[in-house]
C-alpha positions as CSV (number, residue, x, y, z in Angstrom):
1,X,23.6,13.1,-4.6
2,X,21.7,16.7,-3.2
3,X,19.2,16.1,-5.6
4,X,18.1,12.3,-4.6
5,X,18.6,13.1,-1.1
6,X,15.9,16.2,-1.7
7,X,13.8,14.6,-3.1
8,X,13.9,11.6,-0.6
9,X,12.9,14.5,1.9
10,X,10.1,15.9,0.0
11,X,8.9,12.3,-0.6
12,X,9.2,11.4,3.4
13,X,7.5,15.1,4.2
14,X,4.5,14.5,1.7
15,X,3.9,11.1,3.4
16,X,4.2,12.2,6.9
17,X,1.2,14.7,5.7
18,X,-1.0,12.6,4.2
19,X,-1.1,10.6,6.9
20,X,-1.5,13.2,9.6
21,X,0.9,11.9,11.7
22,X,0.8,13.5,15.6
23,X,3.4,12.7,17.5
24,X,2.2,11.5,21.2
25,X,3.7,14.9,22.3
26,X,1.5,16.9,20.3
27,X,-2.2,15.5,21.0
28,X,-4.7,17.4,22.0
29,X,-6.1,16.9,25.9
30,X,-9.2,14.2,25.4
31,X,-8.1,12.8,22.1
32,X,-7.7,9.5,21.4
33,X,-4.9,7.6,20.3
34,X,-5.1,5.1,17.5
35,X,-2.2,2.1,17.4
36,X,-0.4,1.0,14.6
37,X,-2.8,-2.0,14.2
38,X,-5.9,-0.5,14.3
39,X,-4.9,2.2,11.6
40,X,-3.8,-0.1,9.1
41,X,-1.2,0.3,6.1
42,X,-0.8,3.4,4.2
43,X,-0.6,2.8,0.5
44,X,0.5,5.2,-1.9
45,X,-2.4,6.7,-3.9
46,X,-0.6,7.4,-6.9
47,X,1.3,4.0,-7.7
48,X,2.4,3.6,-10.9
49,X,3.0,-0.1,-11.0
50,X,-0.7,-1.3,-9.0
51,X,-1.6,-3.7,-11.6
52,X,1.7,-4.2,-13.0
53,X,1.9,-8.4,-13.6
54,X,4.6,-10.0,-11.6
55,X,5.3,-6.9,-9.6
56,X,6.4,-9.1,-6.4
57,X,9.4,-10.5,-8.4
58,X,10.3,-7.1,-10.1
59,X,10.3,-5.5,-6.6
60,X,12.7,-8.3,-5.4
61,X,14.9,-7.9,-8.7
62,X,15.0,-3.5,-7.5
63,X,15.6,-4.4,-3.9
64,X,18.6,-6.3,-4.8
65,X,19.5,-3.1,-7.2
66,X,19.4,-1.1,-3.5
67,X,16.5,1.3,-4.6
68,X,14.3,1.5,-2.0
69,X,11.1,3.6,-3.1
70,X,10.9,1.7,-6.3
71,X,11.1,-1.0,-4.3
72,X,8.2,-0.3,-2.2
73,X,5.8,0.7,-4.7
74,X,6.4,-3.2,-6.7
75,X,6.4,-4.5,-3.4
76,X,2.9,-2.5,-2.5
77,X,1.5,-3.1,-6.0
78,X,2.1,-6.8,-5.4
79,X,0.3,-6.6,-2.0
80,X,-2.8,-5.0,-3.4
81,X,-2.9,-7.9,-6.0
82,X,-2.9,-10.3,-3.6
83,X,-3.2,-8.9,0.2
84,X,-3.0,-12.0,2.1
85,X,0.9,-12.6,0.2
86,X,2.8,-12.7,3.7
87,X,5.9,-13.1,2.2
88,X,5.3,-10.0,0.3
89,X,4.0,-8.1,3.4
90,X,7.3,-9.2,5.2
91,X,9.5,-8.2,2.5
92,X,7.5,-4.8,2.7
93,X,8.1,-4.3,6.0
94,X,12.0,-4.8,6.3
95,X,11.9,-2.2,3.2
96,X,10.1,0.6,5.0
97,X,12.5,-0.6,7.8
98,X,15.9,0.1,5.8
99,X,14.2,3.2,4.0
100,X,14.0,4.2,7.4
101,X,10.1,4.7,7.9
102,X,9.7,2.6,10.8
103,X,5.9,3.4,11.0
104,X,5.2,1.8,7.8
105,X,7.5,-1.2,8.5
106,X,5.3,-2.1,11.8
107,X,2.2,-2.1,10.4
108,X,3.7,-4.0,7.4
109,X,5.1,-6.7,9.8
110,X,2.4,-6.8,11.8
111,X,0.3,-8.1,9.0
């Protein structure tokens, strides 16, 4: 619908600020360039389900329901309960992939 889609764009624009992201076009003469890796993963501030219990397996059961940014904030909650969980890092990463954030799903992947 409009709406979701809206919102799906204000959601993308207010992450795309928060992390300040410059596009290699746009950097100033003499400034640095940080990689993927060395900038780490971007969680959201605001998730409501960071100490939810068994937030891995809910995020699997919303993936399977196809919504994404639910999906990604179980699947981040999980992560920050337990950050070496690889398989919950991988299943992050092809997220951010089909939610089309690309960014996100390299750094996720990479981990």
């Amino acid at each position: 619908s409009d709406t979701e889609f809206w919102d799906k764009m204000q959601a993308e624009w207010e992450e795309m600020a928060r992390r300040n992201w410059i596009s290699e076009n746009q950097e100033a003469p003499g400034q640095v360039t940080i990689s993927t890796i060395e900038k780490g993963y971007y969680f959201h501030t605001d998730n409501p389900f960071k100490d939810w219990p068994g937030a891995f397996e809910e995020g699997l059961k919303k993936m399977k329901e196809g919504d994404l940014p639910v999906t990604i904030l179980y699947l981040e909650a999980a992560i920050l309960q337990e950050p070496n969980d690889a398989e919950a890092w991988q299943f992050l990463g092809t997220t951010q992939a089909e939610n089309e954030n690309e960014q996100a799903a390299i750094v996720a992947l990479q981990r």
